[in-house]
N, C-alpha and C positions, 0 to 999 in steps of 0.2 A: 239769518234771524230764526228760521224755523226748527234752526238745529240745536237753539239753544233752548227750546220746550223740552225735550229730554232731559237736558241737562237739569233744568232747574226743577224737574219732576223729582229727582233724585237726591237734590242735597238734602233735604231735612228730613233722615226716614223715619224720625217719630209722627211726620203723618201717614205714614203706611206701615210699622212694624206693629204690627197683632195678630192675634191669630183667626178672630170672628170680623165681621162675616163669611162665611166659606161660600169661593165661587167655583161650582161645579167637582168639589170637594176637595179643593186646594185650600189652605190657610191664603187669609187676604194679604200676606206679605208675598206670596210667591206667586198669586192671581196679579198683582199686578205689577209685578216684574215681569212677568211674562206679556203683561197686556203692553208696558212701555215696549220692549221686545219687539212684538209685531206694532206698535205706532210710530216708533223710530225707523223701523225698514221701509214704513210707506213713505214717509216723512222725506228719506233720504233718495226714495224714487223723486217723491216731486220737488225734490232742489236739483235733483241730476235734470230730469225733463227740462223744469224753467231755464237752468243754466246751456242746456244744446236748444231753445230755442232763442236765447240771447246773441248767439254767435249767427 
């Protein structure tokens, strides 16, 4: 289930296709593909953790 917040972060990019606000001087469409980026990697750490302490 956690791994489908990414997923659904991404289907409709007209909430994130703009150029303003700029974070840390990227346009906010590529600040926050980059932010999904690193929250899907953490994401996919703690389903791999919960998953080896199921076993």
């Amino acid at each position: 289930m956690l791994l489908l917040v990414p997923f659904v972060a991404y289907l409709d990019p007209a909430w994130y296709d703009r150029m303003e606000p700029r974070v840390l001087g990227f346009p906010f469409f590529y600040a926050y593909q980059l932010g999904w980026i690193a929250l899907t990697s953490i994401l996919i750490g703690v389903v791999l953790f919960l998953g080896r302490l199921r076993r």
